[in-house]
Each structure stands twice: as structure tokens, then as C-alpha cells.
DOTIPA-86301 format. One record per residue (C-alpha): x, y, z; residue in three letters; residue number from 1. Coordinates in Angstrom, 1 decimal. Layout:
% residues N
[[X,Y,Z],ala,NUM]
...
END
This chain:
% residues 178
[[156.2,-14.5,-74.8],unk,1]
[[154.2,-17.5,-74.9],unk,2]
[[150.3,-17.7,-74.2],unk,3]
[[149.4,-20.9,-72.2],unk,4]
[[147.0,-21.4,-73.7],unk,5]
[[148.5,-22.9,-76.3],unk,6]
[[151.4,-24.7,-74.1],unk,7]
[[148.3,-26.7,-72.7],unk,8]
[[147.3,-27.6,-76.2],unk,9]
[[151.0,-29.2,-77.5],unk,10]
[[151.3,-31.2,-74.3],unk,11]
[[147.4,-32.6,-74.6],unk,12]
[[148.0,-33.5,-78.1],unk,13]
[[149.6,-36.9,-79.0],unk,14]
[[153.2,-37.4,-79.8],unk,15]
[[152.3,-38.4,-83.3],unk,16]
[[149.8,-37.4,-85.7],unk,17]
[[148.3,-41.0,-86.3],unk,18]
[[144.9,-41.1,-85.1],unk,19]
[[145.7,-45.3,-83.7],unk,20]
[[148.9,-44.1,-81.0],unk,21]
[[146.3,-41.0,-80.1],unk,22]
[[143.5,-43.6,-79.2],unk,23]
[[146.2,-45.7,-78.1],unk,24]
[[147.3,-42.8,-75.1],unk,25]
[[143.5,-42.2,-74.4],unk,26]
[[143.0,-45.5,-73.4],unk,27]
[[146.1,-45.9,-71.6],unk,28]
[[145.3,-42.2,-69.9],unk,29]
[[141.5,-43.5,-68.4],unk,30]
[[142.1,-47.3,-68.3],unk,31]
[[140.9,-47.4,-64.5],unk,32]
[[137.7,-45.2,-65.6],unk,33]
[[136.8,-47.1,-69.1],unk,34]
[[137.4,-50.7,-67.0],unk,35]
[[134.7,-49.4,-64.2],unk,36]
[[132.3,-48.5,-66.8],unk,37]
[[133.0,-51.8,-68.5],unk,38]
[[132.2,-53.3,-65.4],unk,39]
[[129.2,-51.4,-64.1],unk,40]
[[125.9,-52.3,-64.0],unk,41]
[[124.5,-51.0,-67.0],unk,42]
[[127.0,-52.4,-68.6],unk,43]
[[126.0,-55.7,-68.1],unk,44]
[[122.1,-54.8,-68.5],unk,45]
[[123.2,-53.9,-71.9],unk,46]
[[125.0,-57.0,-72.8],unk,47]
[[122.1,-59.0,-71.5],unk,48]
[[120.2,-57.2,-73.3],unk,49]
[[122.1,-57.5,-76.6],unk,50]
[[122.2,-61.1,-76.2],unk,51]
[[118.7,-61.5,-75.9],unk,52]
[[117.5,-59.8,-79.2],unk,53]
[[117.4,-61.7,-81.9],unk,54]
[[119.4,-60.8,-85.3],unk,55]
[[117.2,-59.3,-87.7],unk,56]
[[119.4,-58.8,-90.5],unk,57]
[[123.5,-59.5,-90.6],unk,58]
[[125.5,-57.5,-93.2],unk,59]
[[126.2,-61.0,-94.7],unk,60]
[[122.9,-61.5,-95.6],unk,61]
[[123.2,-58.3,-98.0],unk,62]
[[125.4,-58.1,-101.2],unk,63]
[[127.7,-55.7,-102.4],unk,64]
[[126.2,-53.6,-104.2],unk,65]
[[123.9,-52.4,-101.6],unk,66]
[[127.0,-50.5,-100.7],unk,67]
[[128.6,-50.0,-103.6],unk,68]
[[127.2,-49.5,-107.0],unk,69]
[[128.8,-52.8,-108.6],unk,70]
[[126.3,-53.0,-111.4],unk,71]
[[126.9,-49.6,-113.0],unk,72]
[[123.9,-50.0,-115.2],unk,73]
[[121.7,-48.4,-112.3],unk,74]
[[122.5,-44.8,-110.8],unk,75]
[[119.9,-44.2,-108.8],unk,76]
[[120.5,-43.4,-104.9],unk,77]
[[117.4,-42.8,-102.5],unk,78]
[[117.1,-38.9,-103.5],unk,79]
[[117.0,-39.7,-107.4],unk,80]
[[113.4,-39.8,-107.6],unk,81]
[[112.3,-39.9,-111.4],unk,82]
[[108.9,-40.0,-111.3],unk,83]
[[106.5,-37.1,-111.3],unk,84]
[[105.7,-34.6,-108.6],unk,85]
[[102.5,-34.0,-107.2],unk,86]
[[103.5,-30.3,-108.3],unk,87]
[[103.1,-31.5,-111.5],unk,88]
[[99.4,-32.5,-111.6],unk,89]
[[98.2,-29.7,-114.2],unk,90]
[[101.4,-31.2,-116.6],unk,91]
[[99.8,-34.7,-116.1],unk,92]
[[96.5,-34.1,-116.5],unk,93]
[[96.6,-32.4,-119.8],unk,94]
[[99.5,-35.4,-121.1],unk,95]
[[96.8,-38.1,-119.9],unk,96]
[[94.0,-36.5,-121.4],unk,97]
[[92.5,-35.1,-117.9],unk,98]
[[89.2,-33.6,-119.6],unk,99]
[[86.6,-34.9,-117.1],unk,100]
[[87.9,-33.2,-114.3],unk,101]
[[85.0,-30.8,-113.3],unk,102]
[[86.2,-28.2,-111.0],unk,103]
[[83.7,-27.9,-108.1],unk,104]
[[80.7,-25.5,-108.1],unk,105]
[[80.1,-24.3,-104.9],unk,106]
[[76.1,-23.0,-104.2],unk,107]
[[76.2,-20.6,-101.0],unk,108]
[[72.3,-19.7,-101.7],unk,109]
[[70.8,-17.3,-99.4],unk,110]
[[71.8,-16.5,-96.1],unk,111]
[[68.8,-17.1,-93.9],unk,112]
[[67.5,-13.6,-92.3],unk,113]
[[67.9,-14.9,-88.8],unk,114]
[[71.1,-15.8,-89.4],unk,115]
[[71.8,-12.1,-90.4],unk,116]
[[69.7,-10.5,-87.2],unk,117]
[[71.9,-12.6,-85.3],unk,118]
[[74.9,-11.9,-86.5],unk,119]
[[73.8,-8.1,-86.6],unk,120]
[[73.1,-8.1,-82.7],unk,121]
[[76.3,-9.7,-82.4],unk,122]
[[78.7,-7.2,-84.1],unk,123]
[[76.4,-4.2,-82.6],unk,124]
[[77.0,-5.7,-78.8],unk,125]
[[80.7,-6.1,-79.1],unk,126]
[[80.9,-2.4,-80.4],unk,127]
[[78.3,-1.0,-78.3],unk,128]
[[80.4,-2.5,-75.1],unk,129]
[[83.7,-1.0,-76.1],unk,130]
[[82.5,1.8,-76.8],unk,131]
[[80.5,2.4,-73.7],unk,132]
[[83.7,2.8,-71.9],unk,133]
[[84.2,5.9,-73.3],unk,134]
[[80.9,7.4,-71.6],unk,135]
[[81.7,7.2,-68.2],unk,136]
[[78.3,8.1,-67.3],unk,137]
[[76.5,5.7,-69.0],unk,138]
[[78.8,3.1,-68.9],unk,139]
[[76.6,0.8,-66.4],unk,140]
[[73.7,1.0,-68.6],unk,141]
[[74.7,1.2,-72.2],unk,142]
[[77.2,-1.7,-71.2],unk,143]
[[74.2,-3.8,-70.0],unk,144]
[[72.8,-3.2,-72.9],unk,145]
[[75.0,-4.1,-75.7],unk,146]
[[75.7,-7.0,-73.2],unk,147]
[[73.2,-8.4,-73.8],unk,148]
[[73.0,-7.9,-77.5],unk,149]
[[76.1,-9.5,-77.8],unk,150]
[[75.0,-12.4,-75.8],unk,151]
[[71.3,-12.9,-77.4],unk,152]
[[73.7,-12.7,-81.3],unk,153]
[[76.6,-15.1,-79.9],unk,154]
[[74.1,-17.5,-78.4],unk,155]
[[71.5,-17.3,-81.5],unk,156]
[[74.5,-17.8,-83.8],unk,157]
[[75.8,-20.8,-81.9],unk,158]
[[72.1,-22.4,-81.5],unk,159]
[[71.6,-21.9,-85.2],unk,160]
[[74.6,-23.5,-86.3],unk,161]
[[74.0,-26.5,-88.5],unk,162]
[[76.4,-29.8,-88.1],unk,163]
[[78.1,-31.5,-91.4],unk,164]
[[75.3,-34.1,-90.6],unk,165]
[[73.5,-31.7,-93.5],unk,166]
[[76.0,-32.2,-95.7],unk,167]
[[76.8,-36.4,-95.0],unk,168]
[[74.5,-37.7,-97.0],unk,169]
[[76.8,-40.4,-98.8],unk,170]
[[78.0,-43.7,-96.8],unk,171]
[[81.5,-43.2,-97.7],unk,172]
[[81.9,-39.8,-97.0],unk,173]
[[83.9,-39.6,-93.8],unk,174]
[[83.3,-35.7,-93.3],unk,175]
[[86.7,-34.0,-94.5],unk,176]
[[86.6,-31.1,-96.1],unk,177]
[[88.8,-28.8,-98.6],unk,178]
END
């Protein structure tokens, strides 16, 4: 027994197994469809189109080795990098003599007690309101409360806050940070 699935396959498939008479039958099978496409609209856009650009660069204009590697002196390709990788800065450093590098010293002095009072009230508001939901009684009022912390931290936090116009004191420096 025979599965037709594979009787359709045998008579789609070319006669021979060169890859020229298979185009060959294609083109014969859809001539009336390939010749409207060749004729249609966009087909002409395009050719106007293509006319109208000018060459930048013809394969004439190139050698042969840019194909092929006719020299044989160079075996390079565009994935052969040989140079060194930015992976490999602590290797370079110490081969180049890399002894002024000064690691920086970051100062985070003293946190301002405002800025702790606020952040206090803050933390203390957001707890205060999730936890009043678990006193159903005194929801309405503790929740008003801590409310109100929250929003008297969050707002003294945000009003406090301190641009990087602080810390651009040089001409150059276009504010990035690491």
C-alpha cells in the first residue's frame, strides 16, 4: 500500500536531479504568473528606481584577493582580531607599567540628620499603613496617620534631594557617572 503522500512528492519533483532542468520546469510551470509580475507596476518602480541610483562601487573596481586570499602571506579574515581585549586591561596595565592608576576614594561623610528623620517617617508610614489593615477598627485613623507620615518623609526626601549640579564643578565634565 502506498501513502499519497508521497505519490504527490515523485510527481512534484523534477524528472532529473539537475538543479538547471528543475528551474527550467518552474519557469515553464508559472510563465503566465512570473510574466505579470514582470510586468506590474512595482516592477517597473523598481527598475526606475534602479536606474536612477548611482553605482557606488562595481565588483570590477575590487581585486581578487578581496575574495580570495591570493597573497597567502596574510590570514586574517574579519573575526581574527589580534589585538588585545578590553578584558585584558589588568594584563596591560601591569606589561605597560600602569602604576599611576589611583583607584577612586569615594568620601560618603555624614548623612545629614534630616535626611535620616525623613527617611525614618518614610519607612514608619509605609509600615504603619499596611499594617493598619489588619485593625479593622482603627483602620480610618491609624491609616490617616501613617498617611501622612509617609507623605511628610517621601515629600521631605524628594525636596531635600540635591542635583549633580553639586558635584559639576569641572567644565568638561558632562555629568556621567560609574
Amino acid at each position: 500500500m502506498t501513502d499519497p503522500k508521497n505519490s504527490n512528492d515523485d510527481q512534484q519533483r523534477p524528472s532529473t536531479g539537475d538543479s538547471d532542468d528543475a528551474w527550467k520546469e518552474f519557469e515553464q510551470g508559472h510563465a503566465d504568473d512570473l510574466d505579470d509580475i514582470a510586468r506590474s507596476r512595482e516592477a517597473k518602480r523598481f527598475e526606475r528606481q534602479a536606474k536612477r541610483k548611482e553605482r557606488l562601487l562595481s565588483v570590477n573596481d575590487l581585486d581578487q584577493g578581496t575574495f580570495t586570499d591570493d597573497t597567502g602571506e596574510d590570514h586574517s579574515g574579519p573575526r581574527d582580531f589580534t589585538q588585545s581585549s578590553w578584558l585584558d586591561t589588568d594584563d596591560i596595565m601591569d606589561r605597560i607599567g600602569g602604576d599611576d592608576f589611583v583607584p577612586p576614594n569615594p568620601v560618603i561623610g555624614r548623612i545629614p540628620v534630616t535626611k535620616l528623620v525623613f527617611w525614618a517617617l518614610f519607612v514608619t508610614g509605609i509600615l504603619g499603613v499596611i499594617l493598619s489593615v489588619f485593625i479593622p477598627a482603627l483602620t480610618g485613623i491609624l491609616g490617616t496617620v501613617f498617611g501622612v507620615c509617609a507623605l511628610l518623609g517621601g515629600a521631605g526626601l524628594i525636596v531635600g534631594r540635591r542635583g549633580h549640579t553639586r558635584e559639576n564643578a569641572d567644565i568638561i565634565d558632562d555629568g556621567s557617572r560609574v
